[in-house]
MIMARVO-88475 format. One record per residue (C-alpha): residue in one letter; x, y negated, z negated. Coordinates in steps of 0.2 Angstrom, whole numbers, plus 5000, padded with zeros to 4 digits. Layout:
REM residues N
AXYZ/...
This chain:
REM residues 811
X456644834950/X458344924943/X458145054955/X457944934969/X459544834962/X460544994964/X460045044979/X460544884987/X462144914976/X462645094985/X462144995004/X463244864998/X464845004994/X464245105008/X464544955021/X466444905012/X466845085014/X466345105033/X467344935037/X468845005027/X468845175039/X468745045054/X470144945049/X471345115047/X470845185065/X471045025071/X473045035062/X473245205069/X472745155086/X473745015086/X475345115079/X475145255093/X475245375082/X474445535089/X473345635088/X471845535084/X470645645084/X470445665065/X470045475063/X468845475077/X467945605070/X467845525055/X466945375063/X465845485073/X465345585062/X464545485050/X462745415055/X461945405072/X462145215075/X464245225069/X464745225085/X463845065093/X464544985075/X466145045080/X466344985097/X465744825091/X467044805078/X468344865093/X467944715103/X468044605088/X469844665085/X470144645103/X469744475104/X470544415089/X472344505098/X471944405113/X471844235105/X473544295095/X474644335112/X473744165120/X474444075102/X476244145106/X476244115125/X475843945122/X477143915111/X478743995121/X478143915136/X479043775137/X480743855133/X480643965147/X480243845161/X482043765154/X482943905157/X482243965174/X482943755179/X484643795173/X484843955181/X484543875199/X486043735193/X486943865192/X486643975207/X487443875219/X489343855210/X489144035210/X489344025229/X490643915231/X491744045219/X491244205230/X491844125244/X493544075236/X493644265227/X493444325244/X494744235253/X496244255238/X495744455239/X496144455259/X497744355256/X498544485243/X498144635251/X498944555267/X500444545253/X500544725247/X500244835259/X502144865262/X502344865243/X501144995244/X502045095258/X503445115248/X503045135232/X502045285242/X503745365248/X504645355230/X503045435224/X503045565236/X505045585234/X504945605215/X503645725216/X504545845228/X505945825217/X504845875201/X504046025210/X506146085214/X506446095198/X504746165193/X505346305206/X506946335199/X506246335183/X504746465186/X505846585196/X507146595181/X505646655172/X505146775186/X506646855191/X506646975176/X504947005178/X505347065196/X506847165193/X505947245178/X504547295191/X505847345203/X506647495189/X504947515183/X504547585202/X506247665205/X505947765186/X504347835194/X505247875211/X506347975202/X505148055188/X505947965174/X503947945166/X504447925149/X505847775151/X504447705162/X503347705150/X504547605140/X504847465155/X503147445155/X502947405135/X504547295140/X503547205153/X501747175144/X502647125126/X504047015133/X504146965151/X502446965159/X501946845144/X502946695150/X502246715169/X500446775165/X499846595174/X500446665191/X499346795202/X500746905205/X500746945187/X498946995186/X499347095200/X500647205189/X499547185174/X498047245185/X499447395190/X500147465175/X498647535168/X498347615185/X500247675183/X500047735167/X498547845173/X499447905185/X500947955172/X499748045163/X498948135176/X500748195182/X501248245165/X499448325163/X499748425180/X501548475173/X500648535157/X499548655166/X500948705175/X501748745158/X499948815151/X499948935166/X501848975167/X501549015146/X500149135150/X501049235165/X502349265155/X501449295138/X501749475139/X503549475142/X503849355127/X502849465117/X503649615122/X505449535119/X504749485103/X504149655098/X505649735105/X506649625094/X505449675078/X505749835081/X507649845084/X507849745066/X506749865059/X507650005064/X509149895058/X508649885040/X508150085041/X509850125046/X510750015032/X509350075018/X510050245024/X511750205021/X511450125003/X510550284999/X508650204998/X507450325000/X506450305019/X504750335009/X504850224997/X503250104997/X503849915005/X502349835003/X501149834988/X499449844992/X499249644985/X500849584991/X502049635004/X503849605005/X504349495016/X505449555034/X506449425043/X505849315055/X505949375073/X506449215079/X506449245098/X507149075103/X508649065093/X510249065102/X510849225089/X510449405095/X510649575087/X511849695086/X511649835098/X512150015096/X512550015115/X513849885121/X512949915138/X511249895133/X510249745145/X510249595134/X508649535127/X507949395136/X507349235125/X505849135126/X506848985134/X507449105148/X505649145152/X504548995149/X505248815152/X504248705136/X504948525142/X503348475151/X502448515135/X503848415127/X503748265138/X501848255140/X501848245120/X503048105121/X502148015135/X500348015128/X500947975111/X501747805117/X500247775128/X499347795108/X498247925119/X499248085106/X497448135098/X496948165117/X498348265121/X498448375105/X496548395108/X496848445126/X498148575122/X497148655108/X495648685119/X496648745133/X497348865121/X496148925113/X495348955130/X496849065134/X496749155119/X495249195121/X495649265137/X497049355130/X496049415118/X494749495130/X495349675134/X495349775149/X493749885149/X495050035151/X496349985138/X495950165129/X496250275143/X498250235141/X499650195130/X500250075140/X498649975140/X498649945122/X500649865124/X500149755135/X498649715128/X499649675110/X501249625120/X500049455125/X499349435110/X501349425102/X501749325116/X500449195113/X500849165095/X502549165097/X502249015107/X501248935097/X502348975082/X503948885092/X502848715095/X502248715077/X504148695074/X504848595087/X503448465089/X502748355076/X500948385074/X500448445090/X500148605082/X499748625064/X500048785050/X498148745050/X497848785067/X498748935069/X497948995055/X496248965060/X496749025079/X497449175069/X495949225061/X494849195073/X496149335085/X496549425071/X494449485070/X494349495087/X495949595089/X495049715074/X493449715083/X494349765099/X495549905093/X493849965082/X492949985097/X494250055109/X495050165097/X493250235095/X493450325112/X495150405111/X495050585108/X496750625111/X497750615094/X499550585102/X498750405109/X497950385093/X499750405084/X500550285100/X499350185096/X499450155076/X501350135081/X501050005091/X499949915079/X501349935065/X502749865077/X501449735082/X500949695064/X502849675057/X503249555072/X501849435068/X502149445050/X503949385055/X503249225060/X502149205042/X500549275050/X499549375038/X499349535041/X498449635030/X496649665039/X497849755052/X498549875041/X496749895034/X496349945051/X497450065051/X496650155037/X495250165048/X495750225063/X496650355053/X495150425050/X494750445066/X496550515070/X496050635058/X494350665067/X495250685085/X496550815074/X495350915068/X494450915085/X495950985092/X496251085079/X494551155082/X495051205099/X496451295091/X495751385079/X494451455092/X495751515106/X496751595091/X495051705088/X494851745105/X496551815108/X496651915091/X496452095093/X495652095073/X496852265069/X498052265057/X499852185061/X500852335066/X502752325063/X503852445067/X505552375057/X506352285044/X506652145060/X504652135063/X504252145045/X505351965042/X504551885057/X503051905050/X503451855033/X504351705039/X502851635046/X501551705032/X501851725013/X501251905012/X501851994996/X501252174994/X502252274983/X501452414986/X501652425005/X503552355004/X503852524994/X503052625011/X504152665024/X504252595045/X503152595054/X501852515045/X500452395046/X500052205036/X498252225032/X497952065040/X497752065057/X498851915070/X497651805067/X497951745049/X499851695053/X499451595067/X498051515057/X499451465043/X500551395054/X499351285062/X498751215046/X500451175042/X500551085059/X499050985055/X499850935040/X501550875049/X500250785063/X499250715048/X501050675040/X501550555056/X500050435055/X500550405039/X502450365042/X502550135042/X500950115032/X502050055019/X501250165005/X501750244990/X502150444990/X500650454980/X499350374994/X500250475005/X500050634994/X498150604991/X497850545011/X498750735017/X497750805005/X496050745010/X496450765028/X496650955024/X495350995016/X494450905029/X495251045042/X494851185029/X493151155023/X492551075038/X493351115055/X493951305048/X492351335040/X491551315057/X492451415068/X492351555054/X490551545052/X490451535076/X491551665073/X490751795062/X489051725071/X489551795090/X488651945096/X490252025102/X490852035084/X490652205077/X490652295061/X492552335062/X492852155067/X491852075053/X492752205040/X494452125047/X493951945044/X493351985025/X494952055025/X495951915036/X494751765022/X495751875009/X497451825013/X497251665019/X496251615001/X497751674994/X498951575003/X498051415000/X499351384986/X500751394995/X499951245007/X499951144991/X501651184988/X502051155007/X501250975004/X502050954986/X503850964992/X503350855007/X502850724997/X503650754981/X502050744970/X501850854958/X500250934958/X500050894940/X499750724943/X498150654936/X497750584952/X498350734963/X496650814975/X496650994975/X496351094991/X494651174993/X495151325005/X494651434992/X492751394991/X492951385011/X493651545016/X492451634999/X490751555010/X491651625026/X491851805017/X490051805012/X489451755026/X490351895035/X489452025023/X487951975027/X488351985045/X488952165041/X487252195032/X486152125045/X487352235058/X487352375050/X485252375048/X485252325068/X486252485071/X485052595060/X483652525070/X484452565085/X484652745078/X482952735074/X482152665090/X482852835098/X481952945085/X480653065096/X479553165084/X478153275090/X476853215076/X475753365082/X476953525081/X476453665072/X478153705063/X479553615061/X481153665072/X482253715058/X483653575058/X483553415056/X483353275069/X484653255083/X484753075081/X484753075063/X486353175064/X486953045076/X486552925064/X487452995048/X488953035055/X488952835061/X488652785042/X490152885038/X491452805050/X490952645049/X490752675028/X492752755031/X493352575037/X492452495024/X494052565011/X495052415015/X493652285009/X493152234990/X492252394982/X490852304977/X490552234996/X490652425001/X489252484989/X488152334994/X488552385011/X488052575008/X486552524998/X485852395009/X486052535022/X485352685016/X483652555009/X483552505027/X483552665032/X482352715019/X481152575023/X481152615042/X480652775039/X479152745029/X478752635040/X478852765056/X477552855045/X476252725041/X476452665058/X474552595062/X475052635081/X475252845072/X473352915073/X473753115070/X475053185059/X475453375058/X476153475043/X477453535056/X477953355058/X478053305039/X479053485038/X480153425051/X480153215045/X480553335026/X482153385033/X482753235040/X482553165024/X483553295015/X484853245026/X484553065019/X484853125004/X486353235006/X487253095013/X486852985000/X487553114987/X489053144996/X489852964991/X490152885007/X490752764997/X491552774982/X491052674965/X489252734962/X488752824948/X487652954946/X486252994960/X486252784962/X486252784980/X484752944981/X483752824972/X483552714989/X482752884996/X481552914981/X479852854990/X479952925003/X480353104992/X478853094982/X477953054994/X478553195005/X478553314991/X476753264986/X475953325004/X477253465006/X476953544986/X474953484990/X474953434970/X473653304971/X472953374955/X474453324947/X474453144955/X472553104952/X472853154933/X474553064931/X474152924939/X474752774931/X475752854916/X477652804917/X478152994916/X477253034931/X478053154943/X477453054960/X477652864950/X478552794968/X477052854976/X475752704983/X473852764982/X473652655000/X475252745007/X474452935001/X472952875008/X473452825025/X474652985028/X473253085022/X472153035034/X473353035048/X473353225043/X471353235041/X471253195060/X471953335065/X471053445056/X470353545071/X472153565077/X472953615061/X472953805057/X473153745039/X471553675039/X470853785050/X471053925038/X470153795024/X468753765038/X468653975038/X469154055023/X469053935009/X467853785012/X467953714993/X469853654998/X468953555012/X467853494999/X469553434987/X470253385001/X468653235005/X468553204986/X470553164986/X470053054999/X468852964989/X469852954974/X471252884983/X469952784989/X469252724973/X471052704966/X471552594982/X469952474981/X470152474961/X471952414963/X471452274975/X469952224963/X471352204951/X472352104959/
């Protein structure tokens, strides 16, 4: 029963709520407020039968609105059928008064219309009048405008761009204000700029003009500029010279040089010239007219364009620089290319140097700097290159003298020159190359011409000559009477003099470097020791290396090496009182002539050794012996003879050199000779040797050894030089005495009488003289009369045999 009570309870609330919903969508609806599709929904969504409910409450509402407007139309009603009978009262007065409106209208209009006329004409009279006066008013204002037009045109008929410019800043600040309104005024405002761009395309065209007049003449101002430089350098020298200041004394320090004067190539004063009819010096204003570069400034500067201008000029410049920069691809060949190649370079810097001072910021310090450094390693690249292919010393010397004159102008005008003399530094090393290349040349036709003989002199006239060219001191031979001979041959004076020549050549590079005497000192003496151990040393060693050169020559240039070792002191005197640095100075280089021409000497002995064994072997080649004769011929060999009295010639003109040469000489010569001989007897090509021939081989060998006990050349002691003959003597003496008793039993012990004598050497002669047994009497009679010496004879063999293979066992 409860649970039925409150289920009736919810219906009951269920039903109050739904009416509640009704009533707001019904509010909502009537307020036309939009959308309504939430309140809809909201009835619609509910149960099935919401929406007939719905529609039924909608028709409820409608018909209680109905019965509300029929309520109030009821009620007004009344007063409006009252007011629609007053409006038709009313209606007809209001015709009566249109009528009579109409009619007073027509009547005044008939009245003014000549009122009207000429109020019209006064109108029309006062307006005239005010337009007059507006007139004269406006043209007052105009006038200036127009004359200031009319000298703005006639300024640029006559070129006068910069006033111009100022009429037009007149014109737009203070006249074309006041008459902007009128068309004519736009139509000069609309020109100006147009003017303007045409002023600064005409001062632009000048400027190139300028820019191309500037680089025509670049190399006249430079070499006025450079001519100038030089003619105050030479200026300064003089005066130094007359207040008693050493030329050499260093002007620059290596961190800091002095400072020259400026060149100043535009300024109105000019130096004093030694020649009152000399052709004056033109200045840079006499070549190059700089007004347009003047003017152009001025103009874009008041056009507040100056950053563009500045910008303009740069580049164009730097352009030409670089075009100025570029070298002809045959500057080398010539002298006269490098001046014109540097006289630009001066030129252009000059320039710029004159419109850093004269203008205000068109060209900066920094600028030139910059454009400077930027040349300046160009220039160094250039000159590094092109002097690279000068072998011609004289162009290398015009050449650094040109770069010194070039480097002092510059550094007139505050350009830092230091890399330059750098430079120098460098290409005076390859000066010094092209000097000793020259000096090579030298050297080698002064060899070719010398006769390599002693200097003959037949007075005390001839004797000074050569003297005067060579310090030769010789007590000795000043104490012998005329006509004598130097033992130097013409060679080695000539060879002196050119060194000092060198060093003179050497001398003149270093002339303006601006460096101490002791630079210079250490530079000459670098330089010639570069000539002595370097380009001398060659030609010596070519010299002493050519086939043409004999014996007697080679003895002459030991000799010739002699002198000029000796003389190598007086070259450091030579550049001591050149440079006036004593050559006690810590720092002083010492010439290495005498290690040059010592390696030169011992070269030549060697070339006398090696010579002198070709000479032998010549000798020998024409040896002829008969290895199968019976006997010998009783004397020795012709060309043995031959050969000995070559030894003792050539051993005779070996007095003049150092004894000890001599006796290497000797020996060296005689061991040859010794070795060549053995060797003719082991020769594998030699199958039969005869006793006759070793007879006969015996005497040629005692003639060996008489000639080495004759002292060919002096100095040795004892039988020294026979010892070079003492194999072959034992060995000889071993077959001729045929003591092979004594040599099987001795063998080995140092006192043995055959010591020098091989087993392997025995054996192979003794075989060569086996072979020939059935031709040799000597053995013949063993083969006959006593066949147990044939039998010693085959047991020496093996025993030599035995001794041989022992001795290879051993080692």
């Amino acid at each position: 029963m409860a649970r039925k009570s409150k289920l009736n309870l919810l219906e009951l609330y269920s039903e109050e709520n739904k009416d509640q919903i009704y009533e707001n969508v019904f509010a909502e609806i009537e307020s036309f407020e939009l959308p309504l599709g939430t309140s809809l929904r909201s009835v619609y969504d509910d149960q099935p039968n919401a929406h007939q409910r719905f529609m039924e409450k909608l028709d409820a509402c409608i018909r209680n609105h109905d019965r509300e407007i029929e309520k109030m139309c009821n009620f007004h009603h009344q007063g409006f059928v009252d007011a629609i009978t007053e409006l038709l009262k009313v209606r007809a007065d209001a015709e009566k008064l249109k009528v009579q409106v109409t009619d007073t209208n027509r009547r005044l209009q008939d009245a003014g219309k000549e009122v009207i006329a000429q109020t019209e004409e006064i109108i029309r009279c006062r307006i005239q009048q005010r337009n007059i006066t507006t007139v004269v008013e406006k043209l007052q204002l105009c006038l200036p405008v127009l004359e200031m037009y009319s000298k703005l045109k006639e300024q640029m008929k006559v070129k006068r761009y910069y006033s111009a410019l100022k009429t037009m800043e007149q014109l737009e600040n203070m006249y074309l204000p006041r008459v902007s309104q009128y068309r004519f005024c736009q139509i000069m405002i609309e020109n100006l700029p147009k003017l303007r761009e045409e002023i600064k395309e005409i001062s632009m065209s000048d400027l190139k003009d300028f820019l191309e007049s500037i680089r025509k003449h670049s190399d006249k101002i430079g070499e006025t500029a450079m001519k100038q430089a030089q003619q105050q350098k030479t200026f300064n020298t003089a005066l130094q010279k007359q207040n008693n200041v050493n030329y050499g004394r260093n002007m620059y320090a290596i961190n800091g040089r002095v400072p020259e004067p400026k060149y100043e190539i535009t300024s109105k004063r000019t130096l004093e010239e030694e020649d009152e009819h000399e052709e004056e010096v033109l200045t840079a204003h006499d070549l190059v007219d700089f007004s347009p570069v003047y003017r152009c400034l001025h103009i874009y500067s008041v056009l507040g364009d100056g950053e563009t201008f500045e910008n303009y000029y740069r580049k164009q410049r730097r352009k030409q620089a670089r075009l100025v920069l570029q070298p002809q691809s045959s500057m080398h060949e010539t002298v006269e290319g490098y001046r014109r190649y540097f006289s630009q370079i001066v030129g252009f810097f000059v320039v710029e140097d004159h419109i850093l001072h004269v203008t205000q910021g068109l060209v900066t310090r920094a600028y030139t700097d910059e454009l400077w450094n930027m040349a300046l390693s160009k220039i160094i690249a250039v000159l590094r290159t092109h002097s690279s292919y000068c072998t011609d010393p004289d162009l290398v010397l015009e050449l650094k003298n040109l770069i010194v004159v070039f480097a002092d102008t510059l550094q007139g005008y505050g350009f830092p020159v230091n890399r330059l003399f750098d430079l120098l530094f460098e290409i005076r090393d390859q000066y010094n190359e092209t000097l000793l290349k020259k000096w090579a040349g030298l050297f080698r036709d002064i060899f070719e011409a010398d006769n390599y003989s002693p200097i003959p002199v037949a007075n005390e006239e001839e004797y000074k000559i050569v003297i005067s060219k060579f310090p030769f001191q010789d007590p000795e031979l000043d104490k012998q009477s005329f006509p004598k001979k130097l033992p130097m041959s013409q060679s080695v004076p000539q060879i002196y003099i050119q060194v000092k020549e060198f060093i003179y050549a050497s001398l003149k590079f270093s002339e303006s470097l601006h460096r101490s005497s002791t630079e210079i000192d250490d530079m000459l003496r670098k330089s010639t020791n570069l000539l002595l151990t370097r380009t001398l040393s060659s030609c010596l060693q070519n010299l002493i290396k050519k086939p043409h050169i004999g014996l007697t020559e080679l003895v002459q240039i030991i000799i010739n090496t002699t002198h000029l070792e000796q003389a190598c002191k007086y070259l450091e005197d030579f550049i001591t009182n050149i440079t006036n640095i004593s050559q006690e100075t810590v720092h002083t280089a010492r010439l290495y002539g005498l290690s040059t021409f010592k390696d030169a000497r011992h070269a030549a002995e060697g070339e006398i050794y090696t010579k002198l064994n070709q000479k032998i072997d010549e000798f020998i080649q024409l040896a002829d012996y008969d290895w199968t004769m019976s006997e010998s011929a009783g004397r020795a060999s012709g060309y043995l003879m031959d050969l000995i009295n070559f030894l003792r010639s050539t051993f005779q003109v070996f007095t003049h050199l150092p004894g000890k040469v001599a006796q290497t000489a000797c020996m060296s010569a005689c061991q040859h000779l010794s070795t060549s001989l053995m060797q003719m007897l082991l020769d594998s090509e030699l199958k039969q040797i005869s006793m006759g021939a070793v007879q006969q081989f015996n005497l040629d060998v005692i003639q060996c050894e008489l000639f080495a006990s004759s002292e060919p050349v002096p100095g040795f002691h004892g039988d020294t030089l026979q010892l070079a003959f003492i194999d072959l003597r034992q060995l000889l003496d071993l077959f001729m005495v045929w003591d092979w008793s004594t040599y099987l039993a001795d063998y080995g012990q140092p006192t043995s009488k055959y010591l020098r004598v091989n087993p392997s050497t025995a054996l192979t002669l003794l075989e060569k003289m086996k072979d020939t047994s059935k031709k040799n009497n000597i053995f013949a009679q063993f083969r006959k009369n006593d066949r147990d010496k044939q039998k010693l004879i085959e047991t020496v063999v093996k025993q030599l045999r035995s001794l041989v293979n022992g001795m290879s066992q051993h080692t």
